[in-house]
C-alpha positions as CSV (number, residue, x, y, z in Angstrom):
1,X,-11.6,52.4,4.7
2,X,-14.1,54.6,3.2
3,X,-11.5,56.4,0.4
4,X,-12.5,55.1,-2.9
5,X,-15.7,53.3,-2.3
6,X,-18.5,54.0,-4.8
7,X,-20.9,55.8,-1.7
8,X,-22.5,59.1,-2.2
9,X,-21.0,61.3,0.5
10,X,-24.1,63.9,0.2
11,X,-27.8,63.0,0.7
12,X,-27.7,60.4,3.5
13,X,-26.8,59.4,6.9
14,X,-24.2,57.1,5.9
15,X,-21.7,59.6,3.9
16,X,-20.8,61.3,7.6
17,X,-20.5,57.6,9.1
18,X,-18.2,56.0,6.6
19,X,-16.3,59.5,6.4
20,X,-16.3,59.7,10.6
21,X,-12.4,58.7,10.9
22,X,-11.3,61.2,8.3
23,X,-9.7,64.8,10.1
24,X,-12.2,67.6,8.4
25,X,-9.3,68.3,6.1
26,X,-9.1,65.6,4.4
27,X,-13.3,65.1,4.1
28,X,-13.1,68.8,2.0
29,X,-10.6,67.7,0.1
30,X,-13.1,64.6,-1.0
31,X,-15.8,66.5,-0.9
32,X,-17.6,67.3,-4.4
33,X,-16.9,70.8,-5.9
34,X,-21.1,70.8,-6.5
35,X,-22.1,71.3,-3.5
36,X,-21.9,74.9,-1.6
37,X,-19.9,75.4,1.8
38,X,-22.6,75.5,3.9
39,X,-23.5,72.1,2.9
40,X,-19.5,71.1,3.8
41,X,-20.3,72.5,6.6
42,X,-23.3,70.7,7.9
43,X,-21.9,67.4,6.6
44,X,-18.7,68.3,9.0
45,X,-21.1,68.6,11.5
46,X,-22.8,65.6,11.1
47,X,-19.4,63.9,10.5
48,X,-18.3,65.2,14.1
49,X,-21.6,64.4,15.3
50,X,-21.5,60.6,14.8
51,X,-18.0,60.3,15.8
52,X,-18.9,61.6,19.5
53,X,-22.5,59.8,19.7
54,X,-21.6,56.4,17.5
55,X,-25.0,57.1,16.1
56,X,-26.2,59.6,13.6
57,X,-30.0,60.7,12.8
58,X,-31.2,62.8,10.3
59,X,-34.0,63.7,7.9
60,X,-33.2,62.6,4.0
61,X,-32.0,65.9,2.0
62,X,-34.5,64.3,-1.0
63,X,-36.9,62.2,0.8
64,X,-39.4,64.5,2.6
65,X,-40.9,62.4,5.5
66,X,-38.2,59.8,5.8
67,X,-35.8,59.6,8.9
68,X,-32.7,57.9,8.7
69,X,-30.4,56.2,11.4
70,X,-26.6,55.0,11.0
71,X,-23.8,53.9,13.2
72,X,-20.4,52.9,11.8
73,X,-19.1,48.8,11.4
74,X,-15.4,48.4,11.7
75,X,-13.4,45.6,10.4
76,X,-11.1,43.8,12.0
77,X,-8.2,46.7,11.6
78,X,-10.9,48.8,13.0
79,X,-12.1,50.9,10.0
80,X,-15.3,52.0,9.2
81,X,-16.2,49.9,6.3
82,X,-19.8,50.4,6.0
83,X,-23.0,51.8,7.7
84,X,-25.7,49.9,9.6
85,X,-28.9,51.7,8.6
86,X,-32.3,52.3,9.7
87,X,-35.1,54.3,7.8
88,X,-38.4,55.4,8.5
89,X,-41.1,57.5,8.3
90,X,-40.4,60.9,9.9
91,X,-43.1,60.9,12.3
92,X,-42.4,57.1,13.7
93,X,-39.3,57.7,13.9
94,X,-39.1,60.8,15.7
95,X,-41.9,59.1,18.1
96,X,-39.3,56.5,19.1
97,X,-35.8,57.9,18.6
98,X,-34.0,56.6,21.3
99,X,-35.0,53.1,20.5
100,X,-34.2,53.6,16.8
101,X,-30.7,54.9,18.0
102,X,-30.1,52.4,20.1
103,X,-30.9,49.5,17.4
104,X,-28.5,51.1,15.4
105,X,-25.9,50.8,17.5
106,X,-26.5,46.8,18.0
107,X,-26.6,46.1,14.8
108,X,-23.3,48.1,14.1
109,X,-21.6,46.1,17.2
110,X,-23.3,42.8,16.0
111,X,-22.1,43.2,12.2
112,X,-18.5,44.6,13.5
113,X,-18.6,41.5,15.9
114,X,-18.8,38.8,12.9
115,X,-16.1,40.7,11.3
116,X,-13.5,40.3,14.0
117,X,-11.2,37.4,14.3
C-alpha cells in the first residue's frame, strides 16, 4: 500500500489515488500539518471522488494550464500501489475529457493486469 511510500500527497492527482483505500481518518492523520483544512478538505474530496468514479481529474495546484488524469493500479493483493497518469494542457484536455478518462482507466486495468498472477 500507499503508507510509507516517498509520494507527495498535496499537489497532484495521484496523492488522492494512492491514498483512495485509506477511511478519511486515517488520510488526516498522514496528512502534513502545512497545509490548512480546507485543503484536507478538498483532498478528502478528491480522495472520495476517485474511489466512486475509478478516475480522478484535476487542474495542477502549481502548474497553471496543465490537467491531470489518474486511476489507481492494484497489485495482486489488490492495493493501490501506484497511479496511472495522464497530463495535459488545460484546454486539450478539457476538449476531450471523457477520452482522457477513459484512457486512464485502461492503462490502470492493463498495468494492474501484468501485476496479477
Amino acid at each position: 500500500p500507499w503508507l510509507g511510500r516517498a509520494h507527495p500527497m498535496i499537489g497532484s492527482d495521484g496523492g488522492p489515488t494512492l491514498t483512495m483505500d485509506f477511511r478519511p481518518d486515517a488520510i488526516t492523520l498522514l496528512f502534513p500539518a502545512r497545509h490548512t483544512p480546507q485543503e484536507l478538505q478538498r483532498f478528502l474530496r478528491h480522495a472520495d471522488l476517485v474511489t466512486r468514479r475509478g478516475v480522478l481529474s484535476m487542474e495542477a495546484f502549481d502548474d497553471a494550464g496543465l490537467v491531470s488524469i489518474s486511476a489507481p493500479v492494484r497489485d495482486a493483493s489488490g492495493s493501490v500501489i501506484a497511479a496511472a497518469c495522464i497530463v495535459g494542457t488545460t484546454a486539450y484536455m478539457r476538449a476531450h475529457l471523457s477520452d482522457f478518462e477513459e484512457a486512464a482507466r485502461r492503462l490502470a486495468a492493463d498495468v494492474t493486469a501484468l501485476l496479477q498472477p
